[in-house]
C-alpha positions in Angstrom: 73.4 101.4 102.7 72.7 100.7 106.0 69.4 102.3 108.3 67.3 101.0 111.0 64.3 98.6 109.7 61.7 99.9 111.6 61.3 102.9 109.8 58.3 103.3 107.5 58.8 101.6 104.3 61.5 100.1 105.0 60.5 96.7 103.6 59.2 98.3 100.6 63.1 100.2 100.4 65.6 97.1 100.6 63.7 95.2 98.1 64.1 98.3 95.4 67.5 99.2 97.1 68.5 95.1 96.2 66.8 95.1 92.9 69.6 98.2 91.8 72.2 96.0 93.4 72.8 97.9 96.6 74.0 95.8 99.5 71.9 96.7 102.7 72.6 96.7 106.1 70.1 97.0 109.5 71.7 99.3 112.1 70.5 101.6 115.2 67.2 99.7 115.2 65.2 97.7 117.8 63.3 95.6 115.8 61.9 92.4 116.8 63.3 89.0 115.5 60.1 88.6 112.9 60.4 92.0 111.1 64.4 91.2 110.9 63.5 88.0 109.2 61.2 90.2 106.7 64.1 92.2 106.0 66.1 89.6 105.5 63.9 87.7 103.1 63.8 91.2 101.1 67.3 91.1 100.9 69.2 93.2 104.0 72.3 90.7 104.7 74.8 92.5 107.2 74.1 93.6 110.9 75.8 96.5 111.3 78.8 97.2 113.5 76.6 94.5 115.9 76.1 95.0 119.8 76.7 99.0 118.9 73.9 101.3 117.7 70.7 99.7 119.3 68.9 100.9 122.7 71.1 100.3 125.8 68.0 98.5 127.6 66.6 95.6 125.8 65.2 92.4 127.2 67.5 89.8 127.8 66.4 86.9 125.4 64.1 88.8 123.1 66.3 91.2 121.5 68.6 92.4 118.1 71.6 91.2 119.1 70.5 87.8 119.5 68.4 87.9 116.4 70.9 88.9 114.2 73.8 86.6 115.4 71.2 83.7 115.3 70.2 84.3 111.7 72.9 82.3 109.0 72.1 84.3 106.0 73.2 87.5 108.2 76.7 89.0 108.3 77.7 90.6 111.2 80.2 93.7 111.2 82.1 94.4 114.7 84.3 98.3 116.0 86.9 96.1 117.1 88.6 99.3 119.5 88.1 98.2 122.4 85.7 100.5 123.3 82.6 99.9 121.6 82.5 96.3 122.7 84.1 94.7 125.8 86.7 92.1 124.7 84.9 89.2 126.0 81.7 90.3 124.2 83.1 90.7 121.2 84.7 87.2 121.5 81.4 85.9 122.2 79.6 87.6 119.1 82.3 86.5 116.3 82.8 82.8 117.7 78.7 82.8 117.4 78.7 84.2 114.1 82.0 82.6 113.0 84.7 83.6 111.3 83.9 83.3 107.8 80.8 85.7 108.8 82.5 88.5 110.6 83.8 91.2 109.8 86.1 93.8 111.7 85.6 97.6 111.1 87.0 100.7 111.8 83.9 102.9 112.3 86.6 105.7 112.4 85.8 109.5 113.0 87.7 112.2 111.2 89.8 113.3 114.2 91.4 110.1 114.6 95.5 111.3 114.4 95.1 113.9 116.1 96.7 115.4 119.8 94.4 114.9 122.6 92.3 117.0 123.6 88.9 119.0 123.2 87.7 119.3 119.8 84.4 120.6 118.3 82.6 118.0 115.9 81.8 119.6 112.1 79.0 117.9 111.6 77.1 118.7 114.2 79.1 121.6 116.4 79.0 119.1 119.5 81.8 119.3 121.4 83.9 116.2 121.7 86.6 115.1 124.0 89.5 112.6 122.1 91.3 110.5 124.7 92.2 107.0 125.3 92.4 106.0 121.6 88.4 106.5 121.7 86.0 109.6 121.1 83.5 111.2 123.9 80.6 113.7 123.7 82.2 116.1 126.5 80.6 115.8 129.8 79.1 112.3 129.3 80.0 108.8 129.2 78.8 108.1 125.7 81.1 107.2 122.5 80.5 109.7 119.6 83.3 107.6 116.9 86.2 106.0 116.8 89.8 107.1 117.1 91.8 103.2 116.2 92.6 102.5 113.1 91.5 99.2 111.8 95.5 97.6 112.0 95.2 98.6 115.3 91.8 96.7 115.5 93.3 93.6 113.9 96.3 93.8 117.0 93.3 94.3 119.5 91.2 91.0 118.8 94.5 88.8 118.3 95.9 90.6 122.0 92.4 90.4 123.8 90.2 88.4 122.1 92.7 85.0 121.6 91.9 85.1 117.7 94.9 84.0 115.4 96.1 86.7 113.0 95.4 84.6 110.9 91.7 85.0 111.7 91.9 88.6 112.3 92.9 89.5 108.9 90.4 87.3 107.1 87.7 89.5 109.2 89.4 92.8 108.2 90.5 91.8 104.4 88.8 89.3 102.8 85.6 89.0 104.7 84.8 92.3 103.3 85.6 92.1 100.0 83.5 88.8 99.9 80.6 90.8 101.5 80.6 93.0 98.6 81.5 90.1 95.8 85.2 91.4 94.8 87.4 88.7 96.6 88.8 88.1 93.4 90.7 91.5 93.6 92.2 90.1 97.5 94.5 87.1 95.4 98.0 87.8 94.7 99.2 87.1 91.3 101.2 88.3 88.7 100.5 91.7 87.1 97.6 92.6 89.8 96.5 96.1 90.6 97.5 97.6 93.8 97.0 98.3 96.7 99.4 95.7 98.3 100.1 96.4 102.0 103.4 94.2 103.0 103.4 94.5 107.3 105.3 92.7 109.8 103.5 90.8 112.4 106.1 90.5 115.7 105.2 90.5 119.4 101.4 91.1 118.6 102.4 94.5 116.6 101.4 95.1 113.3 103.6 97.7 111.6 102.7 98.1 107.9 106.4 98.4 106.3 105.5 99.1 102.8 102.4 99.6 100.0 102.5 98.8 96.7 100.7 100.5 94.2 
């Protein structure tokens, strides 16, 4: 569960929330670098989808982007579309975090697949505009999702970002299921449950060929 820490309570919340043994992330918030540290000492760990979701004017030292890379017991989660973050940004955020502390996600919106074109949000009846491989609020120059799938993330920060694919899928695969304690279930050995995606890597394309089951 993931929510901005300034909201009242919210101390109070993650301490309960981690005592039931719900992870907890700190997203769309502006809080300053001593009430993160509160939140992380109650037990809020990831800083969610980082650089995205916090007020586009902030002060240029003092601020939560700096906070939460600068914090070790932090993870940091990244939209890796090219989009959200410019390329050279996001380079910068995961070689401060490092690797072993990032981790790439798709933040993807339900019209993702589909033609281009005008489209009318369910949630909230906004109208949206789907273009580019990205998702606008029509009329504005403000991201409402994301259209990339996370393979196509993964190509992204290997083409862009200079990250080995290597790298990449650690932050898409196995970073995550560490996050949430279940790395065991990302080795391959005999008799293993499924899913196993088999892809070939060629040319900086990732084309999934098969999944096991």
């Amino acid at each position: 569960l993931f929510f901005s820490t300034e909201r009242n309570g919210a101390i109070n919340f993650i301490k309960k929330l981690r005592n039931q043994g719900v992870k907890v992330g700190l997203a769309h918030h502006a809080a300053k670098h001593e009430l993160i540290l509160e939140a992380v000492a109650s037990g809020a760990d990831l800083a969610t989808h980082l650089i995205n979701g916090c007020t586009p004017l902030i002060h240029r030292q003092h601020n939560v982007i700096w906070s939460q890379l600068s914090i070790d017991e932090m993870w940091a989660s990244f939209i890796a579309d090219g989009h959200h973050v410019p390329y050279y940004t996001l380079r910068a955020a995961i070689k401060a975090k490092g690797i072993n502390r990032s981790i790439l996600i798709s933040d993807l919106f339900y019209l993702s697949g589909l033609p281009e074109g005008e489209y009318i949000s369910e949630s909230n009846k906004m109208k949206v505009v789907l273009k580019d491989e990205g998702l606008w609020i029509k009329d504005k120059d403000m991201l409402c999702g994301a259209a990339k799938t996370l393979n196509q993330d993964v190509e992204y920060i290997v083409k862009y970002c200079n990250f080995s694919i290597e790298d990449a899928l650690i932050m898409a695969s196995i970073n995550p299921a560490r996050y949430f304690g279940i790395e065991d279930k990302m080795m391959i050995y005999p008799g293993r449950k499924g899913p196993l995606v088999i892809f070939l890597w060629k040319n900086n394309n990732l084309k999934v060929t098969k999944i096991l089951k």
